[in-house]
C-alpha positions as CSV (number, residue, x, y, z in Angstrom):
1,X,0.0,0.0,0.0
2,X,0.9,3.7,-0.8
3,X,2.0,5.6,2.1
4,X,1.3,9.0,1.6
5,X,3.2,11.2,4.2
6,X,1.6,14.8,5.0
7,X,0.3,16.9,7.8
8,X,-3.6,18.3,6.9
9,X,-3.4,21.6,5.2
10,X,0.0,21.8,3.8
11,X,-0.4,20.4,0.2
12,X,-1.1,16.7,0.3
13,X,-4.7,17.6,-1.1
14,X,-4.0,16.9,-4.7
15,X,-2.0,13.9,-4.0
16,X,-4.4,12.5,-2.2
17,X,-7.4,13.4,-4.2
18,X,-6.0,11.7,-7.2
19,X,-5.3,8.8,-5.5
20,X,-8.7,8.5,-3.8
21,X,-10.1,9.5,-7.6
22,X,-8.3,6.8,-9.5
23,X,-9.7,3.9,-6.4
24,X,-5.8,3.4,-5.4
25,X,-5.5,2.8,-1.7
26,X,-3.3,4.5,0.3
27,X,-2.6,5.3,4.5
28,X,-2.0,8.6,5.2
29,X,0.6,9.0,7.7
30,X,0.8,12.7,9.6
31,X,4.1,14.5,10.0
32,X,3.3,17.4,11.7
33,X,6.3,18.6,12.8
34,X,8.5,17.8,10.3
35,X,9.7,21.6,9.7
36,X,11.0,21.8,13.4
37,X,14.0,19.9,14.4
38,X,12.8,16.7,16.0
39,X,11.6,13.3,15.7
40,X,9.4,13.8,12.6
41,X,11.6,15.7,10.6
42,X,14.6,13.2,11.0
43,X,12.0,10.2,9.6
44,X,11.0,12.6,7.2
45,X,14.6,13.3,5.7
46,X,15.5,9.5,5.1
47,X,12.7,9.3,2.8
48,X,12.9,12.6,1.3
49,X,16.2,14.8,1.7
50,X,14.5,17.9,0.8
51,X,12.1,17.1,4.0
52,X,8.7,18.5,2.4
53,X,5.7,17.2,2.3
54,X,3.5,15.2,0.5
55,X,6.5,12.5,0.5
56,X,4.8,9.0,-1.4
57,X,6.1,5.8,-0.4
58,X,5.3,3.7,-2.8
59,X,4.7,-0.2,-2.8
60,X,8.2,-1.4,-4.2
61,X,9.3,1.0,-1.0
62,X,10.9,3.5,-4.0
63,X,9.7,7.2,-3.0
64,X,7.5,9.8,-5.1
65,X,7.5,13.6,-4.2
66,X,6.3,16.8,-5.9
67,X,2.7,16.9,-6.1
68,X,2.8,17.4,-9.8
69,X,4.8,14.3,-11.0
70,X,2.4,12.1,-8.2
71,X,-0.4,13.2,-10.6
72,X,1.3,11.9,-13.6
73,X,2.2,8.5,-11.8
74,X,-1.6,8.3,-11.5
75,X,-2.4,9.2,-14.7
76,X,-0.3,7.0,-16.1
77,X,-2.5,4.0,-14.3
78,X,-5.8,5.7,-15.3
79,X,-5.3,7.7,-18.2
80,X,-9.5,8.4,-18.3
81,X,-8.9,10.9,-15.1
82,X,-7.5,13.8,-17.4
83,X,-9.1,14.4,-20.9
84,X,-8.3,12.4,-23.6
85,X,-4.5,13.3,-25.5
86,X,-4.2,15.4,-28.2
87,X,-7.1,17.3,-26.9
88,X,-7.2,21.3,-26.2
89,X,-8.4,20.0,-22.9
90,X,-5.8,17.8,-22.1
91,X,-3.5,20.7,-22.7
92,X,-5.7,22.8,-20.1
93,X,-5.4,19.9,-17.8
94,X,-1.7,20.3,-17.7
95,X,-1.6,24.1,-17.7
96,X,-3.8,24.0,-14.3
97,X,-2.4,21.4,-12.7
98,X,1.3,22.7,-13.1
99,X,-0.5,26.1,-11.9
100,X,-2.2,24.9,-9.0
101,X,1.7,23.5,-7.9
102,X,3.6,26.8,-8.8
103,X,1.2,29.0,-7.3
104,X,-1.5,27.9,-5.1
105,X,0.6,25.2,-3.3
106,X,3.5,27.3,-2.2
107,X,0.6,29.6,-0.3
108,X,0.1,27.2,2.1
109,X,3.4,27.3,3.3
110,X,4.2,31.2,4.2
């Protein structure tokens, strides 16, 4: 199972909406904390150097980060969640999604 490490209001949202959207089950593991020094933060960092959040641990135990590329992962296992290719949809669905991560994400965090 996908272990999808985040603490509630920091970003996780599209990671885990795409996962609950394609039926892929995952646990949800909080890290609040993990931006002080501490317990938290040091788990944190050996899965994810750059210590942010969502951090994916996926099945194999390899590790997925930046919200973004999780949604492609998805996609890539249910294609019919994002308009069809080739589409001028399809190139919307990319434009929002990269916007959502470059400027609505990083507003949770300041």
């Amino acid at each position: 199972m996908i272990t999808v490490y985040g603490v509630p209001g920091f970003g996780s949202a599209i990671s885990e909406a795409m996962l609950t959207l394609a039926d892929i089950p995952y646990q949800f593991h909080d890290v609040k904390g993990f931006d002080q020094p501490g317990p938290q933060q040091e788990m944190l960092r050996k899965l994810n150097p750059l210590c942010q959040v969502p951090t994916l641990q996926l099945e194999d135990g390899s590790v997925m980060t930046e919200s973004a590329a999780v949604a492609l992962m998805i996609l890539d296992s249910r294609p019919d969640l994002a308009p069809p290719e080739g589409t001028p949809e399809r190139q919307q669905f990319w434009r929002l999604l990269i916007w959502l991560v470059a400027n609505v994400y990083p507003t949770f965090t300041y």
